[in-house]
C-alpha positions in Angstrom: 0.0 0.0 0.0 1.6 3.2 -1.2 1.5 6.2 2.1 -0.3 8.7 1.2 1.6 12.0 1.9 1.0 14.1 4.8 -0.5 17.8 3.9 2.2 20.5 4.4 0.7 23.6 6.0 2.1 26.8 3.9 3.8 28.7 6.4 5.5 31.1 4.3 2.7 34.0 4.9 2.6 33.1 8.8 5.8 36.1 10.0 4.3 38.7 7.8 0.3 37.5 9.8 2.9 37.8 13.2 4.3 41.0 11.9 0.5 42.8 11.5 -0.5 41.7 14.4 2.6 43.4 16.4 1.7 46.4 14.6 -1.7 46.4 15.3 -1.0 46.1 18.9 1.7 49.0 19.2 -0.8 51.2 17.3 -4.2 50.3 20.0 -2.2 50.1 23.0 -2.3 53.0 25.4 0.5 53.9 27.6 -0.1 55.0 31.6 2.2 58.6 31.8 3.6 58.7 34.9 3.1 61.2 37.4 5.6 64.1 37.0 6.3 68.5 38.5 4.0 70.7 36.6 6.5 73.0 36.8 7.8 75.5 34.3 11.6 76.7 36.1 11.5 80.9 34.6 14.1 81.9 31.7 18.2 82.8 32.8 18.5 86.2 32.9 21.9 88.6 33.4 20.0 90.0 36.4 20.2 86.7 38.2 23.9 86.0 37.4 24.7 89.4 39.4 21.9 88.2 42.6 23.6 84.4 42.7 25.0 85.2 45.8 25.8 83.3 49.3 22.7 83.5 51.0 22.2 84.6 54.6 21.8 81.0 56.6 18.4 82.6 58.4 17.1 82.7 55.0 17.8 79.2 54.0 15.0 76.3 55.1 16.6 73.3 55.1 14.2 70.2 53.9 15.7 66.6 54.0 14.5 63.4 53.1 16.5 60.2 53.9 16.0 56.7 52.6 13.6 55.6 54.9 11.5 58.7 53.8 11.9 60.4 57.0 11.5 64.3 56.6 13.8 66.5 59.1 13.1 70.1 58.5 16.4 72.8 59.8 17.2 69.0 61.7 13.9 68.6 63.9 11.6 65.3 62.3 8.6 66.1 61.1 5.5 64.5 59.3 5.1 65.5 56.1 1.4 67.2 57.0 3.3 69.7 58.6 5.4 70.7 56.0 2.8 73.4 54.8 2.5 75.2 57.8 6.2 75.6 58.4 6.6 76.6 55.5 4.2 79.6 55.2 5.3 80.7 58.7 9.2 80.7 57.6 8.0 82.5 54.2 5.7 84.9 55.8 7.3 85.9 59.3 4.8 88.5 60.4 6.9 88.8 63.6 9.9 89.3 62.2 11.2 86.5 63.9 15.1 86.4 63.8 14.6 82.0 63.2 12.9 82.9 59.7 13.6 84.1 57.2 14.2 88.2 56.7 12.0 90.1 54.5 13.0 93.2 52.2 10.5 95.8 50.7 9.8 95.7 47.4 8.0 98.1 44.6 5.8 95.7 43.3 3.5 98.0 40.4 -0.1 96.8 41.2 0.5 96.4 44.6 2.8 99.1 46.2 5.6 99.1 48.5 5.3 95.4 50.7 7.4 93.2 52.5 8.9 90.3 50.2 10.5 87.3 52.1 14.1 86.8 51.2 13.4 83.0 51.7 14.4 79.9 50.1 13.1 76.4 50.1 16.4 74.1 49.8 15.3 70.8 49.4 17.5 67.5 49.6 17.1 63.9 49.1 18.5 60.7 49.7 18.7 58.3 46.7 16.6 56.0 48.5 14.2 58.2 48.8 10.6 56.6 47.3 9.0 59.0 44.4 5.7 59.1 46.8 7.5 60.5 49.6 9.4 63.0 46.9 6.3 63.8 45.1 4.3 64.5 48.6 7.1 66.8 50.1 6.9 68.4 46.5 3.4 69.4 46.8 3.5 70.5 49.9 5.9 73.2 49.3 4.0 74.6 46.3 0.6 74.2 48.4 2.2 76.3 50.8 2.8 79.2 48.6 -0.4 78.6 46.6 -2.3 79.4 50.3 0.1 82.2 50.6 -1.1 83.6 47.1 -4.7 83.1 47.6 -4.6 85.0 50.7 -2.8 88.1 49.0 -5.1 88.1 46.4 -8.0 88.2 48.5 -6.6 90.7 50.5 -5.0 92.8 47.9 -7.9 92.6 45.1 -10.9 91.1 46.7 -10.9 87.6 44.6 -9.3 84.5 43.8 -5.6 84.0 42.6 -7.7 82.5 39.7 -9.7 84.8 39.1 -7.0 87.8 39.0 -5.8 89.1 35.7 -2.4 88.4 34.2 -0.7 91.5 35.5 -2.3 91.1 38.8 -1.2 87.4 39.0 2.1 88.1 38.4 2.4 91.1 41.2 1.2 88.2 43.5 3.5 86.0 42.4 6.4 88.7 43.3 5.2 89.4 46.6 5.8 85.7 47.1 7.9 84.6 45.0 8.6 80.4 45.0 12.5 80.0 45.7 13.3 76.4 46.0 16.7 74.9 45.7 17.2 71.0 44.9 20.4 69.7 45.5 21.3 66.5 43.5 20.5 63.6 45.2 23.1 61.8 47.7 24.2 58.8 49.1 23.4 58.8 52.7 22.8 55.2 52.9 25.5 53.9 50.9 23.1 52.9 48.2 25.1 53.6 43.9 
């Protein structure tokens, strides 16, 4: 009895079917963005080359964050939740106080002749450092000059920050103005 040959599949168009289906895939799959500083850092300018200075150590509020995502702010521990509140008292200093930072007056058009804090933020972390723990400390810093802003506004032009024109945003902006220093991250723990 003669054996009947076995059927050969034809595999020859089988990599391009492979090679439409990868394509097809790419093209419909949607990608999660991560999480990121909606932050916009303002253009160089000569001014600042001549005001890049040493700054006074009472002007300077030192944030830390370690690897284990502990925050120490000017070397006292602290829970993040507080963050805000220290903060806007070292930015705003009503007192004076000789532990925060000094303030300077200022022509600001819009607004007249106020007291600007001379205040910066210098924030460090620790490569172990989680991106949560970055991301929180982050936010609060800007939520604590966003509650400074809306307060000025209010007081200064009756409304919200939001609501404020360009110009009128912008002499806000320069009573408070957001000064925050981030060092490179470092190797506290030993981690590479």
């Amino acid at each position: 009895m003669a054996g009947r040959a076995t059927p050969e599949v034809n595999a020859g168009s089988m990599a391009d079917i492979a090679f439409l289906l990868l394509i097809f895939f790419l093209v419909t799959t949607t990608m999660n963005s991560d999480a990121g500083l909606q932050r916009r850092l303002p253009p160089w300018t000569q001014e600042q080359k001549a005001t890049d200075q040493e700054v006074n150590q009472r002007n300077v509020l030192m944030v830390l964050v370690n690897g284990r995502d502990w925050l120490m702010v000017n070397g006292q521990r602290m829970d993040v939740i507080q963050l805000r509140e220290k903060v806007m008292e070292f930015v705003e200093n009503p007192q004076n106080n000789l532990s925060f930072s000094e303030r300077t007056v200022k022509n600001i058009p819009g607004i007249g002749n106020v007291e600007v804090s001379k205040g910066v933020i210098s924030l460090q972390n620790d490569r172990g450092t989680s991106y949560k723990m970055y991301m929180e400390v982050q936010n609060e810093i800007v939520a604590a000059y966003n509650v400074l802003r809306e307060k000025a506004s209010q007081e200064k032009f009756g409304k919200k920050f939001d609501l404020l024109s360009e110009d009128e945003q912008e002499a806000i902006k320069k009573m408070y103005p957001q000064q925050i220093s981030e060092a490179n991250p470092r190797n506290a723990a030993g981690v590479k």
